[in-house]
C-alpha positions as CSV (number, residue, x, y, z in Angstrom):
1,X,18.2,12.7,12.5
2,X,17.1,9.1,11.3
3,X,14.0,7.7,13.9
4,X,14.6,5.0,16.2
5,X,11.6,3.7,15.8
6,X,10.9,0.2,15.1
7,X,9.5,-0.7,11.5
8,X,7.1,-3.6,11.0
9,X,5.7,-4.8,7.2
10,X,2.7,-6.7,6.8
11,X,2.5,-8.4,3.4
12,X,0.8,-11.5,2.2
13,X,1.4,-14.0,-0.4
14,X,-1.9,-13.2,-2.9
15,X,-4.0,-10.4,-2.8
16,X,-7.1,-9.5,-0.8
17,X,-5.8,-11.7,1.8
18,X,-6.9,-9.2,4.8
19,X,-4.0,-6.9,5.4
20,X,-5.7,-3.5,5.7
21,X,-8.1,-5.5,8.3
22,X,-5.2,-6.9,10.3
23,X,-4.0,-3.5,10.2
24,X,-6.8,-2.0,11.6
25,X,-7.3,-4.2,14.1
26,X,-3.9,-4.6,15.2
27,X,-2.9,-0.7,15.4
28,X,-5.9,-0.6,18.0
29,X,-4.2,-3.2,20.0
30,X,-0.9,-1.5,20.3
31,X,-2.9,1.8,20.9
32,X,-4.1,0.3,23.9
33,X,-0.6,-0.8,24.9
34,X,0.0,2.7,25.2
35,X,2.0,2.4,21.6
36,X,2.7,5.8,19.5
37,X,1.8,4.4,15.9
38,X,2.5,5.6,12.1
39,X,1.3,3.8,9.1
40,X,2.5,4.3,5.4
41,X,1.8,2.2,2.5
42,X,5.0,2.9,-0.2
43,X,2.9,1.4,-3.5
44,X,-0.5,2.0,-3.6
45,X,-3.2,0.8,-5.9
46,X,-4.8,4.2,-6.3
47,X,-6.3,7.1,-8.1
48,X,-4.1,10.4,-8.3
49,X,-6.1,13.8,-7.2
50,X,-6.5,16.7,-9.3
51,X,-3.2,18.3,-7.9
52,X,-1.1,15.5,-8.5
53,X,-0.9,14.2,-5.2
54,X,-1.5,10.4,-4.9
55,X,-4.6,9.2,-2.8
56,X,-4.7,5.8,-1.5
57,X,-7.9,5.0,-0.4
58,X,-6.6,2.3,1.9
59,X,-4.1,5.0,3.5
60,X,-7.2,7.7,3.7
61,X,-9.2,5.1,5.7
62,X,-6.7,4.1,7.9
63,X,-5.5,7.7,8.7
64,X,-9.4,8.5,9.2
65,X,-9.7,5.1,11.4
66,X,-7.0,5.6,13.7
67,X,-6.8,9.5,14.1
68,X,-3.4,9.2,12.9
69,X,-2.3,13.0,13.0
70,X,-0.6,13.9,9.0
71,X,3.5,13.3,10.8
72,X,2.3,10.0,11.6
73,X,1.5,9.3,7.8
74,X,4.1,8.8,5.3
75,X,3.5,9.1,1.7
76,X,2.2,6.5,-1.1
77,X,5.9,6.7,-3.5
78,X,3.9,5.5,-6.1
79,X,0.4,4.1,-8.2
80,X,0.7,0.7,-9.4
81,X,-1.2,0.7,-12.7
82,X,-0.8,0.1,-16.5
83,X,0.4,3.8,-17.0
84,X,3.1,3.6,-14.4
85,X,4.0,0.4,-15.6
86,X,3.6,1.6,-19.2
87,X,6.1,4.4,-18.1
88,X,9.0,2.4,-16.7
89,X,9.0,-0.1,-19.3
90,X,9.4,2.3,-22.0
91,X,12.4,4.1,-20.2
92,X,10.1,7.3,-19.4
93,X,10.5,6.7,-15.5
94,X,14.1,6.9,-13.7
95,X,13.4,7.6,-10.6
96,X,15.1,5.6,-7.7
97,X,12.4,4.3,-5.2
98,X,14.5,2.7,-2.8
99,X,16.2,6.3,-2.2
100,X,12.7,8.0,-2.2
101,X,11.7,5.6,0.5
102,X,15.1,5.7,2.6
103,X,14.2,9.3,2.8
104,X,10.5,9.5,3.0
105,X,10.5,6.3,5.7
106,X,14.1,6.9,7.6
107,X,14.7,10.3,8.0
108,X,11.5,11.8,9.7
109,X,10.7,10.5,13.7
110,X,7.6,8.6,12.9
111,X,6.7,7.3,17.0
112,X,7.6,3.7,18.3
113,X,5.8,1.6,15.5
114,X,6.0,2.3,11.8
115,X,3.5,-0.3,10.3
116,X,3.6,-0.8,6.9
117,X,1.1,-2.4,4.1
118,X,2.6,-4.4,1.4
119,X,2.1,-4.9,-2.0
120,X,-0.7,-7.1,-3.1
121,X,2.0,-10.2,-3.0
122,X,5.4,-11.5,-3.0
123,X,6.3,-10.3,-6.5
124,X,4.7,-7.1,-7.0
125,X,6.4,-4.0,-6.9
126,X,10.0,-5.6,-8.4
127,X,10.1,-3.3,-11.4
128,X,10.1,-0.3,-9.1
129,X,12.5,-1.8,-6.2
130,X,9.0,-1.7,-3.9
131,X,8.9,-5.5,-3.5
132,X,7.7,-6.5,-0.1
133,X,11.1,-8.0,0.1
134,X,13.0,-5.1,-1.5
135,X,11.2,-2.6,1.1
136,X,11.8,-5.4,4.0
137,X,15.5,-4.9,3.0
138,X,15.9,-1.3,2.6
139,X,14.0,-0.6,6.1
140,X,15.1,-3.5,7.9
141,X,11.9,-4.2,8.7
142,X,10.4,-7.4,10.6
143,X,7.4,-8.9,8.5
144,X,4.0,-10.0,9.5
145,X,2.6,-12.1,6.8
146,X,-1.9,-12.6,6.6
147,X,-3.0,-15.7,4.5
148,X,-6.6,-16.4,3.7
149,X,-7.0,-19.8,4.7
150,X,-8.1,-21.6,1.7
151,X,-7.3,-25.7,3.1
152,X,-4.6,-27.3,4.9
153,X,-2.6,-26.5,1.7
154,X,-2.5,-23.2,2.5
155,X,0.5,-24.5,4.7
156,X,2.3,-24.7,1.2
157,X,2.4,-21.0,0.5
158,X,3.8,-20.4,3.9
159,X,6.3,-22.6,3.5
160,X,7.5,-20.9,0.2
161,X,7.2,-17.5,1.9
162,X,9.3,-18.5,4.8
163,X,12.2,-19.5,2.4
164,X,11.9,-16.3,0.5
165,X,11.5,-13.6,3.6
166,X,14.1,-15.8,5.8
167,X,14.7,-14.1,9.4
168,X,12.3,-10.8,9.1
169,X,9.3,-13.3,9.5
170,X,8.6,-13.2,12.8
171,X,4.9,-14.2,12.4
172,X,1.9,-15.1,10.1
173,X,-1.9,-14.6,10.3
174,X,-4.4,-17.2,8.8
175,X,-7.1,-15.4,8.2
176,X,-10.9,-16.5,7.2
177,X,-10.9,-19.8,8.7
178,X,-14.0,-21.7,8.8
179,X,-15.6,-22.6,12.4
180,X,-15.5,-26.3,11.4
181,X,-11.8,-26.0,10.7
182,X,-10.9,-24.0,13.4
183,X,-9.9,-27.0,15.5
184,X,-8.0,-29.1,12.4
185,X,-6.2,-25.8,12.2
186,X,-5.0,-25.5,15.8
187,X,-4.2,-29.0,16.3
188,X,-2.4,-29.9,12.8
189,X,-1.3,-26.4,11.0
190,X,-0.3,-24.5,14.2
191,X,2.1,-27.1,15.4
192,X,3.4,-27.7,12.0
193,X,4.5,-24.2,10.9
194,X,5.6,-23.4,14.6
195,X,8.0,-26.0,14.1
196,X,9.3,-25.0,10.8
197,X,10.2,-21.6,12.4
198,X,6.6,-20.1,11.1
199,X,5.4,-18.4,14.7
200,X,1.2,-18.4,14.2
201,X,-0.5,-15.3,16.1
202,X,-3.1,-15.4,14.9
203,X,-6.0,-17.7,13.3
204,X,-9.4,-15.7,12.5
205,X,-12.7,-17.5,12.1
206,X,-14.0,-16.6,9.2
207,X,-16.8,-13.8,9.6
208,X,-19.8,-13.0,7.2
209,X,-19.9,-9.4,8.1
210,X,-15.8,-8.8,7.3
211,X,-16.7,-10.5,3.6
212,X,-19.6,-8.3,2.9
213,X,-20.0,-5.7,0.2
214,X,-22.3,-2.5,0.2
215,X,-25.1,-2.1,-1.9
216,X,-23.4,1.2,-2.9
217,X,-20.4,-1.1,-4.1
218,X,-22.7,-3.6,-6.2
219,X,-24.1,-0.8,-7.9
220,X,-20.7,0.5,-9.2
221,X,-19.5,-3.2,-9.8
222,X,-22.6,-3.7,-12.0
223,X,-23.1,-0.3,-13.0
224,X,-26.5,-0.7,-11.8
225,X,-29.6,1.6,-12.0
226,X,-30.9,2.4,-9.1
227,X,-34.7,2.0,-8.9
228,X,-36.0,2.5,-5.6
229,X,-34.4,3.7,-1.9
230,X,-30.3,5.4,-2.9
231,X,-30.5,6.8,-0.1
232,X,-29.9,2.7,1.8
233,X,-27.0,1.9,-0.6
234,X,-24.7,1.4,2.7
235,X,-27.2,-2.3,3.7
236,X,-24.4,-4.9,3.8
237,X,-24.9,-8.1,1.7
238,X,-23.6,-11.1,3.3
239,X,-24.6,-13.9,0.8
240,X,-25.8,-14.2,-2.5
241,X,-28.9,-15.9,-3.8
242,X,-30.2,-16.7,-7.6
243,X,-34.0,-16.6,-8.0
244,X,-34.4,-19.0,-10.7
245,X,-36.7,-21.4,-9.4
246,X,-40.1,-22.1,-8.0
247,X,-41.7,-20.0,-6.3
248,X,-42.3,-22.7,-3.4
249,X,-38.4,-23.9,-3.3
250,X,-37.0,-20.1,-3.8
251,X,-38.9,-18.8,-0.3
252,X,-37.4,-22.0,0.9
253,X,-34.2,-20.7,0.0
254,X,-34.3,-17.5,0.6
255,X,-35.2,-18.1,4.7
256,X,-32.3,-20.4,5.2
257,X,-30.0,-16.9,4.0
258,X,-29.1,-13.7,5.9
259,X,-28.7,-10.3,4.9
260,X,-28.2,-11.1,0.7
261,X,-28.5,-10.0,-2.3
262,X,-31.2,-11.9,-4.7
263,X,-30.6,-11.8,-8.8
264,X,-33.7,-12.6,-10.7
265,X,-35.3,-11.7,-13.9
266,X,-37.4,-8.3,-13.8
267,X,-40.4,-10.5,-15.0
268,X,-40.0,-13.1,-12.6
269,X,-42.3,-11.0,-10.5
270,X,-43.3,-13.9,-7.3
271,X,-39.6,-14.4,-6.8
272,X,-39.2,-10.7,-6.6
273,X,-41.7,-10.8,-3.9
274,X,-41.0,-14.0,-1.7
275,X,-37.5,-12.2,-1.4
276,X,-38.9,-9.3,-0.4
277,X,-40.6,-10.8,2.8
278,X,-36.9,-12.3,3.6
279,X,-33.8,-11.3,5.2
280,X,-33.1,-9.5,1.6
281,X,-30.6,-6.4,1.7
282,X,-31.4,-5.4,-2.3
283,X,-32.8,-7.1,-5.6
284,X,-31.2,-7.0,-8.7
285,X,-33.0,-7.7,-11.6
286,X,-31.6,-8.6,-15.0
287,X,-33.3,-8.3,-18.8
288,X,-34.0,-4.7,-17.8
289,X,-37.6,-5.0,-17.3
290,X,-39.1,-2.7,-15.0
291,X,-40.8,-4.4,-12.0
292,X,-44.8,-3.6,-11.2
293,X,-45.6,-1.0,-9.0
294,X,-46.9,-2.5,-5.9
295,X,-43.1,-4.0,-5.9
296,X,-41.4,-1.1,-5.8
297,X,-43.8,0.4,-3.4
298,X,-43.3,-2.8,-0.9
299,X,-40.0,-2.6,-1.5
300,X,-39.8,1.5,-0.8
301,X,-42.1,0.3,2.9
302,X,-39.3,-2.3,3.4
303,X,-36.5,-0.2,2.4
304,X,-35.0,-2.3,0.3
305,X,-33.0,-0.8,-3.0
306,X,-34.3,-2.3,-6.0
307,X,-31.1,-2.3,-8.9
308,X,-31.7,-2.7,-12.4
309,X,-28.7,-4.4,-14.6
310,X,-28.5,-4.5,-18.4
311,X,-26.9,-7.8,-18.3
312,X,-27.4,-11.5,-17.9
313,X,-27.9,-13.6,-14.5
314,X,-24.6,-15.6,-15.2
315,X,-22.6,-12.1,-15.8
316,X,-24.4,-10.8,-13.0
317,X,-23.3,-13.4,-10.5
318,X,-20.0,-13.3,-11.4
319,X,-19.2,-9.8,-10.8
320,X,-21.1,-10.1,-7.5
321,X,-19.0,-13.2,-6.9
322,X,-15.9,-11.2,-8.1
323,X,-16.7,-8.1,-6.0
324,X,-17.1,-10.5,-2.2
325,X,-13.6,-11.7,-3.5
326,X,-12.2,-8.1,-3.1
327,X,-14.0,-6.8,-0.4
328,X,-12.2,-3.4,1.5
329,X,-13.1,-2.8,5.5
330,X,-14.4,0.4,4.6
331,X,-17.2,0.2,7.1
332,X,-17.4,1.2,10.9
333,X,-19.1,-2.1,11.4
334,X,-16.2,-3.7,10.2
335,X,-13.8,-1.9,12.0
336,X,-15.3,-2.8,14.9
337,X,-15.7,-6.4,14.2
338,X,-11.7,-7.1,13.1
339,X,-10.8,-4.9,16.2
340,X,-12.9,-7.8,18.4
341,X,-11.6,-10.6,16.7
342,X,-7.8,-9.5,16.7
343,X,-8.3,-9.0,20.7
344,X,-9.8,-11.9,21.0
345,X,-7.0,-14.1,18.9
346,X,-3.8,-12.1,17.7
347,X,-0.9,-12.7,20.5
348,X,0.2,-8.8,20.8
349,X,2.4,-9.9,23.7
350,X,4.4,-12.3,22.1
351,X,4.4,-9.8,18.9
352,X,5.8,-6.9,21.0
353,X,8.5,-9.1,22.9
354,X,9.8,-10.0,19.4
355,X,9.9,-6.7,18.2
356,X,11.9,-5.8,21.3
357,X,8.7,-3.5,22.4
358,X,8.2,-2.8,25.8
359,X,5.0,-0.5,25.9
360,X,3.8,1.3,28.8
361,X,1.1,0.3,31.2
362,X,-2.1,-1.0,29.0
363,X,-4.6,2.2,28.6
364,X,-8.1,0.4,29.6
């Protein structure tokens, strides 16, 4: 027998624009609200397991996040990469998606609220019939779209999205905005879209501890060696510094800076150590020169990781620059911070009355 339950899709118009976050902190507002939740993400961006099952590591998180018991879960239909692309262009892959998802998504009793992750944006997807739109259509599901707030011209993209996704938008989340815009935002952009049928329930400040990455991720990014203290790879960097300076203007620098990441040479030795005595969550050092002893050992006392890259400083900064760009939530303390912000600014009520959700009494 099909479920009743109610199906919502949260997609966004580029990628990394904070779904899995809004997610995460949304599913603990309707769990509050006394709502039974399932979550499924129909094309994932992941690796397949030994046994031919596909893991999503978004999907594992979640599941793991929300103690979502395994019939609360539906399945990942597909991995979006070059060999499943490969596969379908050449003819090798038949399979009708849209009918695997009608069965996998319809068929089972899934609780009150089905949430859903979109693809990364509006297009992606089409050559398997797993659009955002295409699943929109065959769930009849209501969309929520997240935008990272980029300037007032964001309002451009969510104008464009509204034409293509029509009725099943019931509301948008502009995501990342900075404190100094907060108030442009609310007094020009909120207006505005609310006018042009665009309901806003949501603008985030933009947070440094949501954009960080682990040391543990810079260290794959880079394909680092790690010199000193592995076992701290989980520090969060929240900025990024370049020691190529002066000693007197780096330590400068380096205080005005929380919780980052500092690239310098490994024979640029005073830089190394005026970054040390700073709010410095690991050093990597470029040219592959081993720093001096007494380094490592203050570094070891500080517990800072020390990582050693065989590549240049400009290389260097790009993939650290690349890797904040595509930052996950994998992190308790993350969890905990988008869970504070969506309670403090998404508008569950009006979200709920639009879905036609009446959940019990609020569980405190």
């Amino acid at each position: 027998m099909p479920t009743s339950a109610k199906y919502l899709l949260i997609g966004s118009v580029e990628t990394y624009s904070g779904k899995s976050a809004t997610i995460l902190g949304l599913s603990h507002q309707l769990k509050q609200k006394g709502l039974d939740i399932a979550y499924g993400k129909p094309l994932g961006t992941c690796s397949e397991s030994a046994d031919g099952t596909l893991v999503e590591e978004d999907v594992q998180f979640i599941t793991q996040s929300l103690k979502l018991p395994e019939n609360r879960v539906a399945p990942t239909l597909l991995a979006l990469d070059e060999a499943s692309v490969q596969k379908r262009l050449r003819g090798e892959d038949h399979t009708n998606y849209q009918q695997l998802l009608g069965q996998h998504y319809l068929q089972i009793p899934r609780g009150d609220l089905v949430l859903l992750e979109g693809p990364g944006d509006l297009p992606e997807g089409n050559l398997f019939g797993l659009s955002m739109l295409q699943v929109a259509e065959v769930l009849d599901t209501a969309v929520l779209l997240v935008h990272r707030y980029k300037s007032l011209l964001s309002v451009e993209a969510l104008l464009s999205a509204k034409k293509q996704v029509g009725d099943r938008l019931i509301g948008v989340v502009i995501n990342e905005v900075p404190a100094e815009q907060l108030d442009v935002c609310d007094k020009l952009l909120r207006p505005f879209l609310e006018q042009e049928g665009i309901p806003v329930l949501a603008m985030l400040p933009k947070s440094d501890l949501l954009r960080s990455v682990s040391v543990g991720e810079l260290v794959k990014q880079l394909k680092a060696e790690v010199l000193c203290r592995s076992d701290r790879l989980d520090l969060l960097v929240e900025s990024l510094a370049i020691g190529a300076m002066n000693v007197n203007a780096a330590v400068k620098y380096f205080r005005k800076r929380r919780n980052k990441a500092v690239v310098t040479g490994g024979d640029r030795v005073e830089i190394q150590q005026a970054a040390l005595e700073t709010s410095t969550q690991c050093l990597i050092l470029t040219g592959q020169l081993p720093p001096p002893t007494f380094i490592l050992n203050r570094a070891e006392e500080l517990e800072i990781p020390i990582l050693s890259v065989d590549l240049d400083t400009l290389t260097t900064v790009e993939i650290v620059d690349r890797t904040f760009g595509q930052v996950r939530v994998h992190e308790p303390l993350k969890v905990e911070c988008i869970s504070q912000l969506m309670s403090e600014h998404f508008d569950i009520n009006r979200l709920l009355s639009q879905l036609g959700l009446n959940p019990a009494a609020t569980i405190s």
